[in-house]
Every structure is written in C-alpha cells, then in structure tokens.
C-alpha positions as CSV (number, residue, x, y, z in Angstrom):
1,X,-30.3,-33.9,-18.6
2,X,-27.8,-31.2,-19.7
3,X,-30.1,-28.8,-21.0
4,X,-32.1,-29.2,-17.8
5,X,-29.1,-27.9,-16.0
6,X,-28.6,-25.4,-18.1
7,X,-32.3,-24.3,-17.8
8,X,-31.7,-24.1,-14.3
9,X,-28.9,-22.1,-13.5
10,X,-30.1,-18.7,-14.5
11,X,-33.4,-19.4,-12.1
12,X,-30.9,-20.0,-9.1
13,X,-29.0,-16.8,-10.2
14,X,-32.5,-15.2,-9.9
15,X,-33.7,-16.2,-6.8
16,X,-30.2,-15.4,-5.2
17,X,-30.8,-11.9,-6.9
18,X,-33.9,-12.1,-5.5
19,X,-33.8,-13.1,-2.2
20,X,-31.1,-10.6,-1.7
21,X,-33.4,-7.8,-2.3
22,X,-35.8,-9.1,-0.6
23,X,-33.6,-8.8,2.8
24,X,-32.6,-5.3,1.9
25,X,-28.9,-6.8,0.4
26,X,-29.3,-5.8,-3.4
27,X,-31.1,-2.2,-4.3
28,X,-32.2,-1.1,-7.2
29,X,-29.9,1.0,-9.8
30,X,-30.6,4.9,-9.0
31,X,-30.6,4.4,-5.4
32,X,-27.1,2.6,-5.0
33,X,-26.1,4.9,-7.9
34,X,-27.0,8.2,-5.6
35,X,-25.4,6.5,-2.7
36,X,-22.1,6.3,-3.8
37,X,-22.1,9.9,-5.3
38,X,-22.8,10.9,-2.3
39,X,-19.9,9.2,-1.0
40,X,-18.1,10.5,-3.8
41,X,-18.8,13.9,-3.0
42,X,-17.3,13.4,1.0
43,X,-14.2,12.7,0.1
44,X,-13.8,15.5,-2.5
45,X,-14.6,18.0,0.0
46,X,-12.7,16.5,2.6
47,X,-9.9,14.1,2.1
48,X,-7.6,16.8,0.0
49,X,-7.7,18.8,3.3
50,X,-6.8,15.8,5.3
51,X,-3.5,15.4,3.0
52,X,-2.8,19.1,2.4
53,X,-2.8,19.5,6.4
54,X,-0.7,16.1,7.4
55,X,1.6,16.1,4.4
56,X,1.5,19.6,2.9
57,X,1.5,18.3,-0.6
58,X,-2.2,19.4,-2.7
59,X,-4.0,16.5,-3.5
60,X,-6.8,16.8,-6.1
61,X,-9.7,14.3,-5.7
62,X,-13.0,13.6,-8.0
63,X,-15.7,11.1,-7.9
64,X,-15.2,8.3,-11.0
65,X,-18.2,6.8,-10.7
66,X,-19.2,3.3,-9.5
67,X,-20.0,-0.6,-10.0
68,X,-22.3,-2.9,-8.6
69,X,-22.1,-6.4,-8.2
70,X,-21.1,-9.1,-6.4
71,X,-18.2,-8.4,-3.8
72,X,-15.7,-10.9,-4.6
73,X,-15.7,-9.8,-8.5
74,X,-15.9,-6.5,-7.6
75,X,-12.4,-6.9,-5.6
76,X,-10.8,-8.9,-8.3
77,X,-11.6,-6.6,-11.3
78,X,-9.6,-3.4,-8.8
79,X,-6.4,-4.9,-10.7
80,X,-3.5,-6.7,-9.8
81,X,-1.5,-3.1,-8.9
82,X,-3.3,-2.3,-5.4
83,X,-3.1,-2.1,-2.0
84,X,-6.1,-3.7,0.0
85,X,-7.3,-3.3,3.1
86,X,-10.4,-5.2,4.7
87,X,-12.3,-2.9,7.4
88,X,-15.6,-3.1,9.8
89,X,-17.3,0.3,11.4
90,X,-19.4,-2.0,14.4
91,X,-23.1,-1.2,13.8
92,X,-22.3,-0.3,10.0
93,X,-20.7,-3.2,8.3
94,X,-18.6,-5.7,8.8
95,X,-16.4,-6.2,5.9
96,X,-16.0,-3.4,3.5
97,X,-12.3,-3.0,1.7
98,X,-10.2,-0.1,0.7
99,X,-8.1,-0.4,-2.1
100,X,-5.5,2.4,-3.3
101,X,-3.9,2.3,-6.7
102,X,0.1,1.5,-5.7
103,X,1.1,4.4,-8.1
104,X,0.0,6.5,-5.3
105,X,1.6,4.9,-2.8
106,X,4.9,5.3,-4.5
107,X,4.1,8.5,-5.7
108,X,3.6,9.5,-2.3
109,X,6.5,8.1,-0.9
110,X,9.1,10.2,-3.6
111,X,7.1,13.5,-2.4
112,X,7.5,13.0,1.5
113,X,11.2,11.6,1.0
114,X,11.7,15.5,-0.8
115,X,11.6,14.2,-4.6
116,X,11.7,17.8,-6.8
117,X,8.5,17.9,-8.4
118,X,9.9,17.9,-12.0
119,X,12.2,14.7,-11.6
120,X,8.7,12.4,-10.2
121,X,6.9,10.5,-13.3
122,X,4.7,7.9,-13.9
123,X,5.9,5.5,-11.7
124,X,6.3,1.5,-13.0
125,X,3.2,-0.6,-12.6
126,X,4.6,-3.1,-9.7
127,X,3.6,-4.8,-5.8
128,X,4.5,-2.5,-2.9
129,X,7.6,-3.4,-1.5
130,X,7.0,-3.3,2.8
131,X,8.3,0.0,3.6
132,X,5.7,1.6,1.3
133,X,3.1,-0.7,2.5
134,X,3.6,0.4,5.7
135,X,2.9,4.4,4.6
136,X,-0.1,2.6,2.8
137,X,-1.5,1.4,6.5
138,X,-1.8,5.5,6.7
139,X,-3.2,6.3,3.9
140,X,-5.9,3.9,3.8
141,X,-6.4,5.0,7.6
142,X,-7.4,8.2,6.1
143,X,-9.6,7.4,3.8
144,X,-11.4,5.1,6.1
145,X,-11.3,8.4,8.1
146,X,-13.2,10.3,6.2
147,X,-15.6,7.5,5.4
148,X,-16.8,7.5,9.1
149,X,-17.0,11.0,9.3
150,X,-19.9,10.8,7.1
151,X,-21.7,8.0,8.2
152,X,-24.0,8.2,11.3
153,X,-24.3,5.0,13.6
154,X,-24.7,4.4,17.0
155,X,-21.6,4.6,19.0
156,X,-18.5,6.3,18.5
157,X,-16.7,3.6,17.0
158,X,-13.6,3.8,14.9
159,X,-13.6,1.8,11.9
160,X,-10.9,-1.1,11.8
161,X,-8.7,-1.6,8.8
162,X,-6.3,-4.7,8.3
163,X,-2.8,-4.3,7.4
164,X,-2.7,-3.8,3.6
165,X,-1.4,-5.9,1.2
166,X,-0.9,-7.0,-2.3
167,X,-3.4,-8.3,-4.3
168,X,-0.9,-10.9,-5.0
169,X,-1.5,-11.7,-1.4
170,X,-4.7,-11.8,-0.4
171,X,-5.9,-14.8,0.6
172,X,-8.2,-17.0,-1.4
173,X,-12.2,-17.2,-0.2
174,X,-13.2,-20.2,1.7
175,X,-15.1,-23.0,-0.2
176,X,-18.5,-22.3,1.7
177,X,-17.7,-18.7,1.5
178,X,-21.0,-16.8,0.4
179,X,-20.7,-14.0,-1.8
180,X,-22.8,-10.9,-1.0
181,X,-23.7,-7.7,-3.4
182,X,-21.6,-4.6,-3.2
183,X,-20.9,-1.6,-5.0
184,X,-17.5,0.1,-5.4
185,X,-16.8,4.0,-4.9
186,X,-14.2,5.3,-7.3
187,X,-12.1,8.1,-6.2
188,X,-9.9,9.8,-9.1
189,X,-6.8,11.2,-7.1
190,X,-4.1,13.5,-8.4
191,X,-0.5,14.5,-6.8
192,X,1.5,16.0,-9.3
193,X,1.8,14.8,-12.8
194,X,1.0,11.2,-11.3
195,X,-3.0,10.2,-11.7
196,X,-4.5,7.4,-9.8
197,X,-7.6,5.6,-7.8
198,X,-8.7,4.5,-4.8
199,X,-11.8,2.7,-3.8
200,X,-14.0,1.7,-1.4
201,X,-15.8,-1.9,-1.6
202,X,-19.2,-1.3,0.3
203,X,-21.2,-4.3,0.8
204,X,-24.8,-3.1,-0.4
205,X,-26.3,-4.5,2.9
206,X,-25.0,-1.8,4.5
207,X,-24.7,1.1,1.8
208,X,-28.7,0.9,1.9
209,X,-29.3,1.5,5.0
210,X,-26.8,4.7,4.9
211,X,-27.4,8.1,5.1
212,X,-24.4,10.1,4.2
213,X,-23.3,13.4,6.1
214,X,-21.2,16.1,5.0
215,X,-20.0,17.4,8.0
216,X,-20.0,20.8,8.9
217,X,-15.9,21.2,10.2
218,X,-13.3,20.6,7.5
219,X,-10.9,20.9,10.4
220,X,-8.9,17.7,10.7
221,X,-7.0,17.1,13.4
222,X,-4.0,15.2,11.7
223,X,-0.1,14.8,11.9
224,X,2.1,17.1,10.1
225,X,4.5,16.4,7.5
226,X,7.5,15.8,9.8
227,X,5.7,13.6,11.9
228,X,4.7,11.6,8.8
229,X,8.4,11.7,7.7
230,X,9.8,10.9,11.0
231,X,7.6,7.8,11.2
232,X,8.8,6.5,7.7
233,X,11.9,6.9,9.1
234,X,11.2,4.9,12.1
235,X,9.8,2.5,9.9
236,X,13.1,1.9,7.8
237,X,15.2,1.8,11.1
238,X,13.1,-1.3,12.4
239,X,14.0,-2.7,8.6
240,X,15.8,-6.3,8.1
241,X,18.5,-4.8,5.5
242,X,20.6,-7.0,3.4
243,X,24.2,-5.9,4.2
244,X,27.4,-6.7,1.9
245,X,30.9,-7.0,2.2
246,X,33.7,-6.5,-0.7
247,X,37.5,-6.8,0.1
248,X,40.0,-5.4,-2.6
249,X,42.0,-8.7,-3.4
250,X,46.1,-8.5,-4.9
251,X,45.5,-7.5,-9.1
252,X,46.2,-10.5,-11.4
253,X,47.0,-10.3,-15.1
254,X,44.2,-11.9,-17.5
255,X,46.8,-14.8,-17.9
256,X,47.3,-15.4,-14.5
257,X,43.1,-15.2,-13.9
258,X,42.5,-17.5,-16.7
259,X,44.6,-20.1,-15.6
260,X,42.8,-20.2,-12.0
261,X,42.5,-23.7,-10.8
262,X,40.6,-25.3,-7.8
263,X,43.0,-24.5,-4.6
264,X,45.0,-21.9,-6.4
265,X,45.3,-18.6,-3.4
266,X,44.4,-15.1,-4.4
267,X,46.0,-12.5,-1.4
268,X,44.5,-9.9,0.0
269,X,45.4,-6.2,-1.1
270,X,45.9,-5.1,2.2
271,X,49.2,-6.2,3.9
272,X,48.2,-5.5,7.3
273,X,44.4,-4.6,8.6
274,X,42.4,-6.1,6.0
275,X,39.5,-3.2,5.4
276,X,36.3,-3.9,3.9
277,X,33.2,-1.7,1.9
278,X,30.2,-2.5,3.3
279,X,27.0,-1.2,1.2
280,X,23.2,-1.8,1.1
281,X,21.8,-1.4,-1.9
282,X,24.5,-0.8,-4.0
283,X,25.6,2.4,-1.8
284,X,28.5,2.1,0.3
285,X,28.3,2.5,4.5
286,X,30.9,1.9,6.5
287,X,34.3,1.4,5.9
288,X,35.4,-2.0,8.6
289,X,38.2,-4.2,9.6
290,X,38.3,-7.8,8.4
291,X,38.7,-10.6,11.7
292,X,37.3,-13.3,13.2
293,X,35.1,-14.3,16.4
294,X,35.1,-18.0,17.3
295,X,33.7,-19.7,14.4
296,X,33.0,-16.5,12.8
297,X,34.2,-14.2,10.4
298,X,33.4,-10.8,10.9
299,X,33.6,-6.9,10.0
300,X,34.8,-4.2,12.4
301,X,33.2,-0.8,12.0
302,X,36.2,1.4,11.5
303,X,34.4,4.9,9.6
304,X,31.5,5.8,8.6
305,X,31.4,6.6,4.9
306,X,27.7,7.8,4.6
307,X,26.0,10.0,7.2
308,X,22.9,8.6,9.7
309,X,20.3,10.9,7.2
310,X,22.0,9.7,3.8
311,X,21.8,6.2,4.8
312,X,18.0,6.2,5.9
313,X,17.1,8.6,3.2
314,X,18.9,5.9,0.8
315,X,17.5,2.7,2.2
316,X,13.9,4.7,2.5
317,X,14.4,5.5,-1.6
C-alpha cells in the first residue's frame, strides 16, 4: 500500500504540470525565461528616472535574473526581510505581488529625511516599522507603475496594490487554496552604498499571454522630493506616539534609598509648580506643569523645548 502511494504522487505532480500547460498556465523554459528579461529591461530603462525625478536621489537598477515555480513557494523563498504587496491590472491578472527588499525601504527613508551620504550603511536586517511601510505603499506604487506602462491590455486600467506588509504578516493560504505557476522578476537596485531587490511575482497564466512594451516617453509625471517629504511628514503627524513623563523628585542619600519601605514618601523637587520633561523616544519635548483634572492626573504644556521640525524630523528618524 505504501509504495503504491509513493508511486503515485509524482504522476499527480505530472498531470498538475501538465494540465497547466495544457491551459496556457505553465510555459516552457526559454519563453518565460525571455519574458521576464524583457521585464527586466523596462524597469532599467525606466524606474531610475521615476525615482531620480520624484525624489532626486540616483537610483541604479539591473535585471537579476528569474525563477519559475509555483507561486506560493515562489513568495516564501523572497525572505523573511520584505515588504509585500498583492496587485491585479483588470484584463491582465489578478493576483500578481510586489515585494521590495526592506533595506531599501529604510535606506530610502535616511535619504529623504536628509541623511549625509557618508554617515548611511548597511542597514540591520529587520520588519518595517509603520511609518516606513507607509513610504513603501509608494514605492511599490511605482514599480507597479512602470509595470503597466509596458503591458498592453484593453482598457486604461490602473493596477491595484494592497497595503504592504511584513512577511511576518501575511496571511496564511486557505486550505482549498490552489496554487498556480509563476515566475519571479528580480530587480538589483542600488542607492548609495546600500544594495538591494525587488520583485515582481507574475502568475505565468498571465506572463504568457504578455507582450512587453518599452515605451517611447521616459517622461514621468511624478511628485517631487518635497512633496514626497511633506507626505512622510503628514504621515508621522497622524502617528499614535508614546509620550513620557519624568518629574525631578527631592535627592536621597544611598542610606536613606536603601532603607525605602512600603509607604515611605519621596517629595517632589519642586516647592511650588511641579514641572515635568516630557520626551518621545528618548528626546525631550515639552517642558509642562504637573495637576490634576477630575480623576486625572495631568501635564500642562508650559515650553516647548524642541521645535515643530526637530520633533517630526525626530519621531520620522
């Protein structure tokens, strides 16, 4: 019986194979090998420009090659350090993902916060934390960009990307879920002394049925660099930020502290308005006046230590 079953599973991996390029969802090597380059060489000629113009920071970008396989695996072998994003393109395909290498991200972020070239390094392999996956939601818009501007379909549809996330995060495939083929596109990208990826995770259904354009403009319409920085800066204002108080309280001698009991009353510093530090993380803000509201205590803001700019360029960092 068990060497019946094992007999049997390669023949069910075939015919799956097999049906699949039957319906035009599995192609043979050179062909999904020649697509891809051809992806490959679209967004070397065309997303550095995107970034140079939006960001004004020079991007380089080179094809890495691909794999084929089956999507799922394909997805899971992009690492645990990058930022996904599921798209469609109506009348192209309805589930392809974008992935960027997180090192870019952060990377990306230290150049449009005004990081001095020399001071950026290899940044520590880690998840995005949500204020850089937000400037992730633009970059992968970009790419997916680009990718429509070299793929002719009916209609002038925009592709639509889901908010990226963590690998960490994204959520696990249904039980009846039914893998497809796919290939991946991988993009070498460069900013600075930093070196990274990104991909693009095309089901095969729809790569063969491409035809990929270079188009003939490399003008793209695009934001500029303040525009990108005021929206990260927008971004961190809208930000949940944990705040924290500190109050000076009366010095003790090391006796008098080691000898603390339960109930034992340490004074305040301050003999008359109580003033308090508050700082997010670990940089100090306001300077505030200790009371009470109701049931509450509270803070009074009483000076601002830290300018609007140095606080958002603080909390952004």
């Amino acid at each position: 019986m068990t060497m019946a079953m094992t007999e049997n599973k390669p023949e069910s991996v075939m015919d799956k194979a097999l049906l699949a390029r039957l319906t035009g969802g599995l192609g043979d090597r050179k062909t999904v090998e020649k697509l891809c380059s051809d992806f490959g060489h679209l967004f070397t000629e065309f997303l550095p420009d995107v970034f140079q113009s939006e960001t004004g920071l020079q991007v380089e970008v080179h094809y890495n090659g691909h794999e084929a396989g089956v999507m799922s695996e394909l997805i899971a072998e992009l690492g645990d350090n990058v930022a996904l994003a599921d798209g469609s393109l109506r009348n192209w395909s309805p589930n392809f993902v974008i992935g960027c290498d997180n090192a870019f991200i952060i990377t990306l972020m230290e150049n449009l916060l005004g990081a001095l070239p020399e001071t950026i390094e290899e940044p520590i392999r880690r998840p995005l934390s949500r204020i850089e996956l937000d400037l992730s939601v633009m970059v992968t818009g970009k790419i997916a960009s680009v990718l429509r501007s070299g793929i002719d379909v009916p209609g002038s549809f925009e592709p639509q990307l889901g908010r990226p996330h963590n690998t960490e995060d994204r959520p696990k495939l249904e039980e009846d879920h039914v893998d497809e083929y796919g290939a991946v596109v991988k993009m070498g990208v460069e900013l600075g002394p930093v070196a990274s990826e990104f991909y693009v995770v095309i089901p095969q259904k729809a790569l063969l049925k491409t035809v990929v354009t270079v188009p003939k403009s490399r003008n793209q319409a695009g934001q500029s660099r303040k525009e990108w920085a005021e929206q990260m800066a927008e971004q961190v204002r809208r930000s949940q930020v944990k705040l924290q108080a500190r109050i000076l309280l009366q010095p003790l001698s090391l006796d008098t502290i080691s000898r603390l009991a339960v109930g034992d009353v340490i004074a305040f510093h301050d003999r008359g308005d109580v003033m308090v530090d508050v700082s997010a993380n670990g940089k100090n803000l306001y300077r505030c006046e200790f009371g009470r509201a109701g049931e509450h205590y509270t803070v009074r803001v009483k000076d601002n230590v830290s300018s609007e700019d140095e606080i958002l360029r603080h909390l952004m960092g």
